[in-house]
N, C-alpha and C positions, 0 to 999 in steps of 0.2 A: 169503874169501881170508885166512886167518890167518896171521898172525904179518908180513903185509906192512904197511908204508908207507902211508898214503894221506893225498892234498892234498884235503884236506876243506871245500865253501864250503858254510857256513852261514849263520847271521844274520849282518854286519858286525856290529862294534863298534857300541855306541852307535845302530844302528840298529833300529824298531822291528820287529817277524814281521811275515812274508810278510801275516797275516789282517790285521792291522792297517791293511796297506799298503793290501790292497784295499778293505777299508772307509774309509780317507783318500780315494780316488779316486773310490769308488761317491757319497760324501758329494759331494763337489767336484763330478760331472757331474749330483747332484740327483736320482741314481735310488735307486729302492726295493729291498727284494732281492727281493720278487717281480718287480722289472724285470730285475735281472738274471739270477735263477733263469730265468724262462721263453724270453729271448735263449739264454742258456748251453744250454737244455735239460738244466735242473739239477732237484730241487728247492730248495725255500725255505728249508727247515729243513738242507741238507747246506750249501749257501749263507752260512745263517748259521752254521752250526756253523765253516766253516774261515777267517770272517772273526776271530771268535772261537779260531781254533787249538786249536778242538776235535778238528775232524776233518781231514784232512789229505788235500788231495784231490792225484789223482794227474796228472801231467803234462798228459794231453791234458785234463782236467778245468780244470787250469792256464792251460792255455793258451785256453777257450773263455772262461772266465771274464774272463781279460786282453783278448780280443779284444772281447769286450762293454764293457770299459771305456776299448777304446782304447789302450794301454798293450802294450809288449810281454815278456813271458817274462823275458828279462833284466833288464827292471825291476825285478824283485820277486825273482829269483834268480840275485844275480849271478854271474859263472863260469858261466855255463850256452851260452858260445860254441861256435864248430863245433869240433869234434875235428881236429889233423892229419888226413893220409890215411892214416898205420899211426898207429896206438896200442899201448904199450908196456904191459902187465899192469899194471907197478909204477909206474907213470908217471900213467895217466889218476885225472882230477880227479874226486872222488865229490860229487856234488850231494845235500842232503838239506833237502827243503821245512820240517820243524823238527828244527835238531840236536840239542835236548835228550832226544826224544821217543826210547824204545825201540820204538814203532812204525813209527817214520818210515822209509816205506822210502827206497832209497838207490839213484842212477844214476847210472851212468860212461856219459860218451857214448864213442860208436864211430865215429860217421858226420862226416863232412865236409859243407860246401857247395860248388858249383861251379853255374855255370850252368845250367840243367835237370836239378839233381838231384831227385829225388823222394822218396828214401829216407831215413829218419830212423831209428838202430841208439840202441839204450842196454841196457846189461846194470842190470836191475833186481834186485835185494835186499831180496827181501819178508823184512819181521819174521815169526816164528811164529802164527798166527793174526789180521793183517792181513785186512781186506778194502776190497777197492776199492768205489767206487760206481758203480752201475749209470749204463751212457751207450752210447748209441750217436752219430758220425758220419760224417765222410764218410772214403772210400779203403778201405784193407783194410790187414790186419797180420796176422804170423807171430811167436809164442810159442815158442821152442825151451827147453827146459830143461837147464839146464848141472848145476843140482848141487841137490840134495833134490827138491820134488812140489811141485805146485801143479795147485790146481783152476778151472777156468774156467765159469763158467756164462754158458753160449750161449744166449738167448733160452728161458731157464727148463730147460735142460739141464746136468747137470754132468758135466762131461768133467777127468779125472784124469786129469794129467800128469806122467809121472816122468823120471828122468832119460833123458835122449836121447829123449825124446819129442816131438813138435813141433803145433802149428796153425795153419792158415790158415783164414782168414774173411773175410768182409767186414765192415767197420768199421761199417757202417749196421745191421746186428742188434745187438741190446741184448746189449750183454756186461759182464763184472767179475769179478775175480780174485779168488782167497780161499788163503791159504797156510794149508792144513788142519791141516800137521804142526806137531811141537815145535822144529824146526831152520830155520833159516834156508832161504828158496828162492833159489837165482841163477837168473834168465832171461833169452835172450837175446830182445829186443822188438826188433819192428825192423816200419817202419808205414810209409805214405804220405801218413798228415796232417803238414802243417808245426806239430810240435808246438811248437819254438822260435819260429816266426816269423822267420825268417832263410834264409828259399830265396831264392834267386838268380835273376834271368827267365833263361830259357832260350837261348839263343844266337840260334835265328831270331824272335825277339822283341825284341832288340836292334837298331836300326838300322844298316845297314850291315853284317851277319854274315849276312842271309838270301841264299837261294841265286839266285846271280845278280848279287848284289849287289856279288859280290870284283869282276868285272870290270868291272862301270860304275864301281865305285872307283880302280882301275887306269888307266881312260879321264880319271878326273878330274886327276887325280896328274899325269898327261901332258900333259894340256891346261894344267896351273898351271908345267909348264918351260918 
C-alpha cells in the first residue's frame, strides 16, 4: 500500500526481540528447545533460530510456541489486540515480528473478538522470497490473494497463487508459504485457530445466557421484589 501511513508496532523501546523474550521464558519454565520444538511441533533448529531472530517465525508458529510457554501472543508482540468491527485501509495497525528485518513479514489485523467468534482475518505482506516454515494444526484456513503471487505448498504440492486467486484447506495438512516473486505479496489470511489467544467463550458457555436460562432468570428477578 504505498505512499500510505501506517501505525507500525515493533520492538518497544528499550525492550529486548521477540527471540530473546522467548528464550528468557523458555529459561525460566527450565525447558530445553527440544522441549519446546516437540510441544510446538516445530523443529529444534527453527526453534532455535527465532529465539535467536534468525528466523522469524510466522503467527500461528507464534502463537504454538507461546502456548508451550504459557505466555500469550501479546506478550511478546504488543499491539497485536482485536481489530474494531470495520477497519479503515489507513487506519489499521501493522504488526512486524522483527522491524528492522526486510524479510519480516507484516499483518494488519481485520477481525474482531465477540463471544463465539471463530474467525481470525489478518492481511499478510510477504517480503520477496520469504518463506514460511512448514506446520500443520488444528481448524482450517482460506488464503485469498489481493495483490502480487504467492505459492503454497500443500502436503509436498505447490499450488500458485495469483492475484484474485484463493485456497481452502484444512489446517492439519502440512502446509507453508513461499512468495516466489521479486515484489511484495498482500494476502488476505483468514483461519480458525485462535492465533492471538483472545477468543472469547461463547454465549451458551457463559452461565446464565444458555437457552432456557433467560426465563428461570426472569423467575429469579421476581421472586427477589
Amino acid at each position: 500500500m504505498t505512499g500510505e501511513t501506517k501505525h507500525e508496532t515493533g520492538r518497544p523501546s528499550g525492550k529486548p526481540e521477540i527471540g530473546a523474550r522467548l528464550r528468557a521464558r523458555r529459561r525460566e519454565l527450565k525447558l530445553t528447545l527440544q522441549d519446546v520444538a516437540e510441544r510446538a511441533g516445530l523443529s529444534t533448529g527453527f526453534i532455535s533460530q527465532a529465539e535467536r531472530d534468525i528466523a522469524i517465525p510466522s503467527l500461528t508458529s507464534l502463537n504454538r510456541i507461546c502456548t508451550v510457554l504459557g505466555i500469550a501472543v501479546q506478550d511478546v508482540l504488543p499491539g497485536s489486540g482485536p481489530a474494531p468491527e470495520a477497519t479503515r485501509r489507513d487506519a489499521r495497525q501493522t504488526l512486524k515480528l522483527k522491524q528492522e528485518s526486510p524479510q519480516a513479514t507484516a499483518y494488519e489485523r481485520v477481525s474482531t473478538t465477540f463471544p463465539g467468534s471463530v474467525l481470525n482475518g489478518v492481511i499478510i505482506r510477504e517480503a520477496p522470497g520469504y518463506r514460511s516454515e512448514p506446520q500443520s494444526h488444528e481448524g482450517e484456513e482460506i488464503f485469498f490473494v489481493l495483490e502480487g503471487a504467492l505459492t503454497v505448498e500443500l502436503e509436498g504440492e505447490r499450488i500458485e497463487l495469483a492475484a484474485g486467486d484463493s485456497l481452502h484447506f484444512s489446517s492439519h495438512r502440512l502446509h507453508s508459504t513461499w512468495n516466489h516473486t521479486d515484489r511484495e505479496a498482500a494476502v488476505l489470511h483468514v483461519c480458525t485457530m485462535d492465533v492471538f489467544g483472545d477468543r472469547i467463550a461463547a454465549a451458551e458457555d457463559i452461565p446464565g445466557t444458555r437457552a432456557g436460562h433467560e426465563a428461570a432468570l426472569l423467575e429469579a428477578a421476581e421472586e427477589r421484589k
